[in-house]
N, C-alpha and C positions, 0 to 999 in steps of 0.2 A: 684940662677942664676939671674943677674941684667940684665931686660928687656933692648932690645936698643932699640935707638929712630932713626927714620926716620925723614933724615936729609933735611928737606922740608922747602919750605916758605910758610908760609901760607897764606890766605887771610885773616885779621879779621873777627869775624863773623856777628862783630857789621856791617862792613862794605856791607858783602852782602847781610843784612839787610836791610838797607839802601835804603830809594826810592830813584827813576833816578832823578837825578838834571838838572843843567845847564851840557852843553857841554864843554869836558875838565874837567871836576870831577870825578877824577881818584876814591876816594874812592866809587860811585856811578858805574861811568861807566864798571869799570873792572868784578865785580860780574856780573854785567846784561850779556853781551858780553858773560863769562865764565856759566853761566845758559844758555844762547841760543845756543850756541858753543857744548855743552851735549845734549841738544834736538835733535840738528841736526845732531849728531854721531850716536842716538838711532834708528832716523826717518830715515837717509839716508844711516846708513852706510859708511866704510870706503872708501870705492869708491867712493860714492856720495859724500862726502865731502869735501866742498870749505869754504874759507874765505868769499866769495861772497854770498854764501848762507844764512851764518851767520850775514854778515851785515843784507841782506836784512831781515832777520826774527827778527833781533833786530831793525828795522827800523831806524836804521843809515848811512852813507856812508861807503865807501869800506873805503875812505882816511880815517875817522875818527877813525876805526878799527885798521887801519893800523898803526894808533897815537899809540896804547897800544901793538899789536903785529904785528911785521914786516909782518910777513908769516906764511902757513900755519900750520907748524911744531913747532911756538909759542906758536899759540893760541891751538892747539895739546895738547903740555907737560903743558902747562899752565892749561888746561881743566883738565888731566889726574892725576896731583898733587895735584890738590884742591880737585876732588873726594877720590882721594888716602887717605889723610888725613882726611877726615873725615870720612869718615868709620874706617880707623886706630884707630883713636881717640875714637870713639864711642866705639867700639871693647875692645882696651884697659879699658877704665874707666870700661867696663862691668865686665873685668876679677879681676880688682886691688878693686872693689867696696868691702872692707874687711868689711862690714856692713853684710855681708852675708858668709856662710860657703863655701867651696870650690867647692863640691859637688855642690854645689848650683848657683853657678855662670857659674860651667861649664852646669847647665840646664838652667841658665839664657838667656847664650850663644846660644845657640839651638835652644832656643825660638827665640829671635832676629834674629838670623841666618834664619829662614824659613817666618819667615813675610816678611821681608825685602826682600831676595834675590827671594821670590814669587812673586817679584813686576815686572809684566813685562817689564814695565821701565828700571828699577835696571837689571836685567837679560841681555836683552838687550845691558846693555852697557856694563857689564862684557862681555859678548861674543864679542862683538865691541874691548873691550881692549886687548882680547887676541887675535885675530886677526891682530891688530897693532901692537903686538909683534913680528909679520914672516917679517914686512914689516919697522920696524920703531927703530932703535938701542937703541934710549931713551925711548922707550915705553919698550922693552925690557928690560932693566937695570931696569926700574922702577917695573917691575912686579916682577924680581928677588929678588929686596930691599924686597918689601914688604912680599914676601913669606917669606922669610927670619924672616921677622920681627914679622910675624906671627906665624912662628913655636916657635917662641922664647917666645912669651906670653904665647901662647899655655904648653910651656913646663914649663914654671915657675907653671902655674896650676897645671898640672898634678905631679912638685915637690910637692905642699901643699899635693893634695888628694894622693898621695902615697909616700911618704919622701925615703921609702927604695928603691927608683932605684934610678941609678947612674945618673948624668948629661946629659951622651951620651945616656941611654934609654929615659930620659923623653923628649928629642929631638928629639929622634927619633918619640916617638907613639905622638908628638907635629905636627910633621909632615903629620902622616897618620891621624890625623883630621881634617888638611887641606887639603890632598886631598879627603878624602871622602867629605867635607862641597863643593869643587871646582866642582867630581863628581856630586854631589846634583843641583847644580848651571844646567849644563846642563841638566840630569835628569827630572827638573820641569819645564823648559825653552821646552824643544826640548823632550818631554819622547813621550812613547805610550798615547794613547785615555783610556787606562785601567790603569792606572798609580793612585796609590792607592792614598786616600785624603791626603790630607795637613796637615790632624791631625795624621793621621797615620806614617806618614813621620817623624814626629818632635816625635813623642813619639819613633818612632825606633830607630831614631838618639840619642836619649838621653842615650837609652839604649846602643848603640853600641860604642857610648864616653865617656860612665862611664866603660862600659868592657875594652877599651882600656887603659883610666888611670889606672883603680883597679887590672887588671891585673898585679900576680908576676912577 
């Protein structure tokens, strides 16, 4: 099954690399803006959040802002596409990394998968982006791509480590590891106070996404 690609623009990453320069330095200013733009969706929430807000914590002007995104639904899908994509990205390379057996990528996976989305940050704005999915048509669209995009790696995997299912099964159980990993997402974010460690989590998970692949 040939993976597809999400049809995004991305930001260089030289560029959001990039120290703040002079003003009017699109490859400098645009990344800054789109990091502060994330901070302030994490911190404030979809309600709380303004273009105003965002200037002020980027210690620019509104106008200046306004130079790179009109409004707030911009700097929004602007925000939500640049995070999209890198984790997409990240994700991918983890699964396509053929330096490793398949088995192996998909524990690779797992492992990344619980650092990462443990990070109350990172948590945070996943919840944040699914949230502007009830209220936001292009946040909506975007989180469907991505599911999409996801199950589809997801399933190329589980072609390698089991060859004998059909297309439409390794899609399927592609699926049900994204929402158990989405599951997870809330679970470690919002769970009980007895809510088993972190290590325990990632070794379950490993085990319950090698069942799902290996399974006839």
């Amino acid at each position: 099954m040939k993976a597809l690609k999400i049809p995004l623009k991305r930001i260089p990453e030289t560029a959001v690399a990039a120290p703040a320069r002079r003003r009017g330095n699109r490859a400098s200013r645009v990344p800054q803006i789109i990091e502060v733009s994330l901070r302030v969706l994490v911190s404030e929430g979809y309600a709380g959040y303004t273009i105003t807000r965002v200037a002020k914590e980027a210690g620019i002007r509104l106008s200046t802002l306004q130079h790179y995104f009109g409004n707030r639904e911009e700097l929004l899908r602007a925000t939500m596409h640049e995070v999209a994509s890198r984790y997409f990205e990240r994700y991918r390379k983890t699964i396509e990394n053929r330096a490793l057996a398949p088995e192996a990528r998909l524990d690779a996976v797992a492992d990344d998968f619980i650092v990462e989305f443990s990070k109350p940050e990172v948590a945070a704005f996943i919840l944040e982006f699914w949230a502007l999915t009830e209220h936001e048509p292009f946040a909506s669209e975007l989180l469907a791509e991505l599911q999409k995009q996801f199950c589809h790696l997801n399933a190329d995997l589980i072609a390698e480590i089991n060859p004998a299912l059909s297309t439409e099964d390794c899609y399927l159980r592609g699926t049900l590891i994204a929402a158990h990993g989405e599951g997870l997402i809330v679970l470690i974010r919002r769970g009980p106070d007895d809510l088993p460690p972190l290590t325990a989590l990632r070794s379950a998970t490993k085990v319950i996404w090698r069942a799902i692949s290996k399974a006839a």
